[in-house]
C-alpha positions as a Python dict, from the first residue, in 0.01 Angstrom:
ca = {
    (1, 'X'): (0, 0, 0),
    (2, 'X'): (100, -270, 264),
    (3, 'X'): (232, -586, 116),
    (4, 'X'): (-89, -754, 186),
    (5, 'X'): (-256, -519, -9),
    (6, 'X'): (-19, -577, -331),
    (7, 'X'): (-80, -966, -343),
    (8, 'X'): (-465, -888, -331),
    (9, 'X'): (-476, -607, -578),
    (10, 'X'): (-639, -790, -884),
    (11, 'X'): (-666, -410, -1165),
    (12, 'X'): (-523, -526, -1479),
    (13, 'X'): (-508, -891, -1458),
    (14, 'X'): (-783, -887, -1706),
    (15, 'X'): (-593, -702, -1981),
    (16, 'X'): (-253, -990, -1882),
    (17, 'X'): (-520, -1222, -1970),
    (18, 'X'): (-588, -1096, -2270),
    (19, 'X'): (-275, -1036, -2412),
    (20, 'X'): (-150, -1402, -2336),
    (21, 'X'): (-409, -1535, -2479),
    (22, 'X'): (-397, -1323, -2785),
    (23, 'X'): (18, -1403, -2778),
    (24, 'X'): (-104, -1741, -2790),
    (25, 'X'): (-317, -1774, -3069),
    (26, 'X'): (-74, -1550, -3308),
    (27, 'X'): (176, -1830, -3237),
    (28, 'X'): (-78, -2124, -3290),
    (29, 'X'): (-187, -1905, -3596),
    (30, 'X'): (174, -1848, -3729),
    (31, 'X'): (249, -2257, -3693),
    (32, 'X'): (-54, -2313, -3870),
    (33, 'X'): (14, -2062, -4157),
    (34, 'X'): (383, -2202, -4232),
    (35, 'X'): (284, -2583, -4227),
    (36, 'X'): (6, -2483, -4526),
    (37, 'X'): (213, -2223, -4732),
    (38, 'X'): (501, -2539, -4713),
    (39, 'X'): (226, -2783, -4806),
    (40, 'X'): (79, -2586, -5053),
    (41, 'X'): (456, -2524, -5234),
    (42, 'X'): (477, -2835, -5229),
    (43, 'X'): (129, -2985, -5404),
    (44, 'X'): (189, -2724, -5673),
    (45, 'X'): (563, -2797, -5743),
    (46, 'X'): (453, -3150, -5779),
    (47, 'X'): (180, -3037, -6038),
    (48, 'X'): (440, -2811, -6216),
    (49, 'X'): (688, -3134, -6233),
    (50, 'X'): (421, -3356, -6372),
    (51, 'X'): (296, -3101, -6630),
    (52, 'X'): (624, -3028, -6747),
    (53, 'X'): (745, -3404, -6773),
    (54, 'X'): (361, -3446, -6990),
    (55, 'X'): (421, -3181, -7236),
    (56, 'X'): (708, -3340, -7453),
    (57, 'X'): (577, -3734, -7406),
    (58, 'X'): (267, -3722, -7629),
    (59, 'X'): (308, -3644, -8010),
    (60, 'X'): (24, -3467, -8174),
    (61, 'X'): (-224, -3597, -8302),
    (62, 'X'): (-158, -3707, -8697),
    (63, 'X'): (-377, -3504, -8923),
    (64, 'X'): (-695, -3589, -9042),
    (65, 'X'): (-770, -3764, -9408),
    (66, 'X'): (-1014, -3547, -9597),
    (67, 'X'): (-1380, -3653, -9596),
    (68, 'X'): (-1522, -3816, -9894),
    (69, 'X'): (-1955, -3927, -9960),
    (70, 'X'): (-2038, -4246, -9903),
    (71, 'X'): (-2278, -4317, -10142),
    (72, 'X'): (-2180, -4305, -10492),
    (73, 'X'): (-2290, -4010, -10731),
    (74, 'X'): (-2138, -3770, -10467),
    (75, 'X'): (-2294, -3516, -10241),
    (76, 'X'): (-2415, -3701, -9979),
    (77, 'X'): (-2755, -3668, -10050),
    (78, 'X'): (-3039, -3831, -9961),
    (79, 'X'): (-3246, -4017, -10294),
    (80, 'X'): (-3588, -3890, -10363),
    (81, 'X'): (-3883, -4102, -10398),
}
């Protein structure tokens, strides 16, 4: 090969094409990954923080008083006609 023939030879600059552009988006793709696994870490230790803080604020409920009829002679029942 001359050295005009080495600056025109164009096998393979396909497959360099490729690869930088596949280098490229494993990077972008990498960034991308990292920035949501930190925000996600971070959304659910908030969650776990606020949970936690909730659990012990609020006393249970107090318990209910037994039910009793309403209308006198007990039961609950409708008269007859």
């Amino acid at each position: 090969m001359t050295n005009n023939s080495i600056w025109c030879d164009e096998t393979g600059t396909s497959a360099i094409e490729y690869v930088a552009l596949a280098a490229l988006v494993a990077v972008g793709l990498i960034a991308l990954m990292s920035s949501l696994g930190d925000e996600t870490s971070d959304s659910l230790s908030a969650v776990d923080t606020a949970m936690a803080g909730n659990a012990s604020a609020e006393p249970a409920p107090a318990p209910q008083p037994s039910r009793r009829p309403v209308r006198p002679g007990g039961g609950n029942q409708v008269p007859h006609s």
